[in-house]
N, C-alpha and C positions, 0 to 999 in steps of 0.2 A: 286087549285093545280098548282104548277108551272112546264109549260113542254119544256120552251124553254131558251135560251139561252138572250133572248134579254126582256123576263118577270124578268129577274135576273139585267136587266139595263148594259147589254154590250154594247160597244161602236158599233158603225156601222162596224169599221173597223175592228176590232177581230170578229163581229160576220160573215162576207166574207170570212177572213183566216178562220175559224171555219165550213163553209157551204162547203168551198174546200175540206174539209177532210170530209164532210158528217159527219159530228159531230152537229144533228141536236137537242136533248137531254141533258141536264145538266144529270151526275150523282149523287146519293143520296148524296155526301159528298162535289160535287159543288154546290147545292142547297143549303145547307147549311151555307159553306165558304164563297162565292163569296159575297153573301151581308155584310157578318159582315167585310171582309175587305175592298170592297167598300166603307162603313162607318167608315174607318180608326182604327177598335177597336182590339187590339192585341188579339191571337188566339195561342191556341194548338189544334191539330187536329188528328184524327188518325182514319185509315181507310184501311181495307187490300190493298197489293198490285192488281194493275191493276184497280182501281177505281177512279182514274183520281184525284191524290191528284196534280199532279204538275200544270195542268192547272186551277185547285182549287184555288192558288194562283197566279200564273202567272199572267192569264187574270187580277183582281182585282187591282195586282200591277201595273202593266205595266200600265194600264188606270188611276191608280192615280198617277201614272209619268208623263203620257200624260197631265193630266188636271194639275196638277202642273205649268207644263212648259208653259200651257195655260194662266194661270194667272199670270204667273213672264216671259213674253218673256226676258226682260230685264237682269234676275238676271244673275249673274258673275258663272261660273260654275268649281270650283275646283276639283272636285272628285268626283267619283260616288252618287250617288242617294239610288241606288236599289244593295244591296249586298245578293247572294244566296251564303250559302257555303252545301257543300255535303264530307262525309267520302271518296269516291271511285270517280278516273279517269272517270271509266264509267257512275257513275251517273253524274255529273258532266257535262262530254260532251252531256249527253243527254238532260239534262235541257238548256245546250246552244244548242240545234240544235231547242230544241223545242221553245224558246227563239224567234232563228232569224227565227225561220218561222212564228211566231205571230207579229214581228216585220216588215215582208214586207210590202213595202209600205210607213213605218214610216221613220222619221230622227232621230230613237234612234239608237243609237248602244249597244253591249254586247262584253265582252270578255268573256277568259278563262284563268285560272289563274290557273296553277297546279305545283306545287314541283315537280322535275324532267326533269321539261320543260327545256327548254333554256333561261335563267332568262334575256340576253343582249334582245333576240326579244322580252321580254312581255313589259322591259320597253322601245321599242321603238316604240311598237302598242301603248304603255297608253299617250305615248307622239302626236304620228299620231292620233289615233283615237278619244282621250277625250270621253273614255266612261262613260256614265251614267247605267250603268249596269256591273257589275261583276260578275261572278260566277267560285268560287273553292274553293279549300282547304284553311282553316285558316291558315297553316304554310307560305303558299307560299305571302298569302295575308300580315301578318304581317311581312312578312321580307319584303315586298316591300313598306310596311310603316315606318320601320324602316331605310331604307335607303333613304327614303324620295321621293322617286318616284311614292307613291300611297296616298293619302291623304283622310281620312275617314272621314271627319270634316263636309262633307255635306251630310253622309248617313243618309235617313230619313227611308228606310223602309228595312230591313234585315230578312232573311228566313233562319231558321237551318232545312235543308231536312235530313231526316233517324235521327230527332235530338234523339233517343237513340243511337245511335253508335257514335254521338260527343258529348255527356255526360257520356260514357263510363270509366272507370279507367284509360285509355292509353289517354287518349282524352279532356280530364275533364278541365286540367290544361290549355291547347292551346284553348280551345273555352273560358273558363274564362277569357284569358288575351285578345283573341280577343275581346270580348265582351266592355271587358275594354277602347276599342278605338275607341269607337264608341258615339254618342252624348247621353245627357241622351232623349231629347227628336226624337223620332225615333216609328216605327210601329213593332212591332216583332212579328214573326211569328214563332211557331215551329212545323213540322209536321214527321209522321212516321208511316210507319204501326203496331208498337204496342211502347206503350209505357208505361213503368209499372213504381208501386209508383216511387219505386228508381231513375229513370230516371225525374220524375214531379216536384219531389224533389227538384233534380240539377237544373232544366232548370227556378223554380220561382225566384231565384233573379235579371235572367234575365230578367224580365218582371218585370214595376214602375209603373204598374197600373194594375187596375182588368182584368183578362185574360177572355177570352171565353175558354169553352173548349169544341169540340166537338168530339166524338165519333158514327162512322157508326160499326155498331154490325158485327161482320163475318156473323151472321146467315142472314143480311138486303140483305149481297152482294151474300151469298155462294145460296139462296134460288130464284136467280131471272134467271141466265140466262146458270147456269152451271148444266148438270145432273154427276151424280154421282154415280160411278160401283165400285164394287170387284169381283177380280177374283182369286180364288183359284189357289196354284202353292207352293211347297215344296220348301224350298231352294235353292237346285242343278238345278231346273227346269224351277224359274224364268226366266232366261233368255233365253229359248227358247220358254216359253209363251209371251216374250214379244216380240220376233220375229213373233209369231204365228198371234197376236195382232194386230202388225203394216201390216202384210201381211193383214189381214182382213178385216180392216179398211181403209188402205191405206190413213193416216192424211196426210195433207199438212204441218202442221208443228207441231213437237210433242215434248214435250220439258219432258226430263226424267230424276228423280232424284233418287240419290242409295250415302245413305251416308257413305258408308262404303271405307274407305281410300287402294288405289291401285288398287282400282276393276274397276273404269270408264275406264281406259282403258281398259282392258280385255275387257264389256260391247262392248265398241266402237267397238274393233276387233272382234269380233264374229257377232256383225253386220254389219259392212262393207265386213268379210268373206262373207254372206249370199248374197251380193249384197244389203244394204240397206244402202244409205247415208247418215250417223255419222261423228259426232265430237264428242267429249269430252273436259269438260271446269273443268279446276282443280285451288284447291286454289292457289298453288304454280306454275301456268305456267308462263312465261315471257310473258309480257307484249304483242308482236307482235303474237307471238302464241294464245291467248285469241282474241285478236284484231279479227285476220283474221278468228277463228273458229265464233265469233258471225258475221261477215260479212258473212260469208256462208250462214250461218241460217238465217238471217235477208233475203238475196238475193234468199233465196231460192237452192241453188245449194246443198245445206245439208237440208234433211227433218229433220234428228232426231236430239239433242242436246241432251245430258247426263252431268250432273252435280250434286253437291251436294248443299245444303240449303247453304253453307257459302260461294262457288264458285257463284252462282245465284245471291248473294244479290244486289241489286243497278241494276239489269242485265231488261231493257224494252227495249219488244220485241212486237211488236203489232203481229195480225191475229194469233198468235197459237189457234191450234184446238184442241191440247189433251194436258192434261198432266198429266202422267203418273208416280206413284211410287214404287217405287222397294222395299220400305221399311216404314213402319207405323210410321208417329212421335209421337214425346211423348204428345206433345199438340195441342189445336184447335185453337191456332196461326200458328203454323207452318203449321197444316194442310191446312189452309186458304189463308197462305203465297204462299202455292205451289197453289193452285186451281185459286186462284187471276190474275196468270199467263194467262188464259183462259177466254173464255167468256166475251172480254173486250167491250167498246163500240156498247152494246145491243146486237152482236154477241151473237150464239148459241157455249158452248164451253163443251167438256167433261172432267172428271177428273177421274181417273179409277186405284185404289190400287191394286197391284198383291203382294199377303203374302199366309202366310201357317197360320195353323187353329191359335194358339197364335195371330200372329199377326192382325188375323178379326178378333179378339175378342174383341183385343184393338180398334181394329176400329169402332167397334160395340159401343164399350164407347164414341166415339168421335162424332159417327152421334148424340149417344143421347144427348148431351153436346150443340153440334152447331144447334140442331134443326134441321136437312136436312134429307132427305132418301136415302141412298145406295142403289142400286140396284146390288145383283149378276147376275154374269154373267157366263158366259161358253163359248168356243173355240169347235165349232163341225162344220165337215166337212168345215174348211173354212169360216165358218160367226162366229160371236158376238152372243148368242145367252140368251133369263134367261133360266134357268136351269127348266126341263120339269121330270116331274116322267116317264122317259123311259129307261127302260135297258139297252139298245142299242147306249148310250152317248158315246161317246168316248170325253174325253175333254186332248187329248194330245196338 
């Protein structure tokens, strides 16, 4: 059984940067990954959020960069190596931060590369830096190929992260034509936390030879380090159980989702009334306003975040300890999606649904689905409590 990092055949010096973060443990879905790209053999992968799909491939790649340039000190170096592209800003920049910090030490560099950016500084970093690493958006990528300032002609190994969302209808067309400009022989990677036929579909003519394909089950991830509550609460009343909740418990960082459009803020207001420190993260905020609400929460200076499933997406957040739903999804992806969030990096994490009888019900369907146990709960006198055959409950 493999328990380490370096029974996987890591390099000495990603397994240091890896020991710095007490990242001593491959996850099920690095276990897996990390040898078949090591072995250079192109890969689709899919595994809920917070199970460590990026350094799943990062590590693998980045070391057969390493050992590349090992073998060819000599070679002439035109353009990137190693292309990651991602749908969202935020993912994006987190793969580059995660990037140059697996990178200390090294002489590779990374950029970022995003539409909207300042397009004169990107091509005067690709001119200053000559990176062997990229990562961002296909639009921004091909137009800097098209004007001749980014040159794809030595990408050997490229990674589509969240690739259902750049295989997408809106999307389809732009990752096709990237794809197009890229060499035929190269390593392709594509990963996501779900990834359905339609999506497997699009993404195989990308790939010129036979794919791996691996899948980590919800039930592998949701049954190892996350317990799992419902608490009773009527509509109108939700959100003063989940005031009740956070006073109880007191999480350090609890991240909270309610998809119903205009209400996160009211949410927010009503807890920051109470004295509890909220943000709220909306699909449509500006850009700087997002920005600085996940600085908060990341810093700690905001315990709660509130957001919805579409606002969240691409959103890594390490050490949260709860997370919390204001409303039952329709499926045991999305379910999974939100819980993923928790319990990362063999941390203990909770995940705790607050609905009215309908909605346990449905959630009732979902525990049997994913294979996991719910536990009810209750709000009496101030603690978390299961629920006890006693009259005298008060569960306001």
């Amino acid at each position: 059984m493999i328990t380490t990092f370096e029974q996987l055949g890591i390099a000495p010096l990603f397994l240091e940067r890896l020991q710095s973060r007490s990242f001593a443990a491959p996850t099920l879905i690095q276990e897996r990954v990390i040898p078949a790209l090591l072995g250079r053999q192109h890969c689709i992968f899919q595994s809920a959020t917070g199970t460590g799909k990026t350094f799943a491939y990062l590590l693998p790649l980045l070391q057969n960069l390493l050992e590349d340039r090992l073998e060819h000190p000599d070679a002439k170096q035109k353009g990137p190596q190693l292309v990651i592209c991602g749908p969202t800003f935020e993912l994006c920049a987190q793969i580059k931060k995660e990037t140059d910090f697996l990178l200390e030490g090294s002489p590779l560099k990374a950029v970022l590369l995003m539409g909207g950016a300042n397009i004169s500084r990107q091509i005067e970093t690709l001119k200053k830096e000559k990176p062997l690493i990229v990562i961002g958006n296909m639009g921004r990528i091909i137009q800097l190929e098209r004007m001749g300032k980014l040159s794809l002609k030595q990408v050997r190994q490229v990674v589509l992260d969240e690739a259902d969302r750049l295989v997408a209808d809106d999307l389809i067309d732009e990752t096709s034509q990237f794809i197009s400009l890229l060499p035929r022989e190269r390593l392709t990677v594509a990963c996501s936390a779900t990834i359905g036929e339609k999506a497997r579909q699009r993404l195989t003519p990308f790939f010129r030879e036979d794919v791996l394909d691996i899948t980590v089950e919800d039930r592998e991830v949701l049954q190892k380090n996350i317990e799992h509550w419902a608490l009773y609460a009527e509509g109108r009343r939700k959100i003063g159980s989940l005031r009740s909740f956070l006073a109880a418990t007191n999480p350090k960082k609890a991240l909270v989702f309610f998809n119903i459009n205009g209400q996160i803020g009211n949410v927010v207001s009503q807890l920051q009334f109470h004295k509890i420190s909220a943000a709220g993260l909306f699909g449509d905020m500006e850009k700087q306003a997002r920005k600085k609400a996940m600085d908060d929460f990341r810093s700690g200076r905001v315990r709660v975040l509130v957001t919805s499933d579409l606002a969240a997406r691409g959103l890594d957040i390490q050490d949260i300890t709860q997370v919390i739903a204001l409303d039952v999804p329709d499926s045991t992806d999305a379910y999974a999606h939100r819980a993923g969030r928790t319990g990362r990096s063999g941390k203990h994490g909770i995940m705790i649904t607050i609905g009215d009888e309908v909605e346990l019900q449905r959630l009732s369907k979902l525990e049997k689905k994913l294979g996991i146990v719910i536990y009810p709960k209750i709000l009496y006198k101030g603690q978390v409590l299961a629920p006890q055959p006693l009259e005298d409950h008060d569960t306001k």
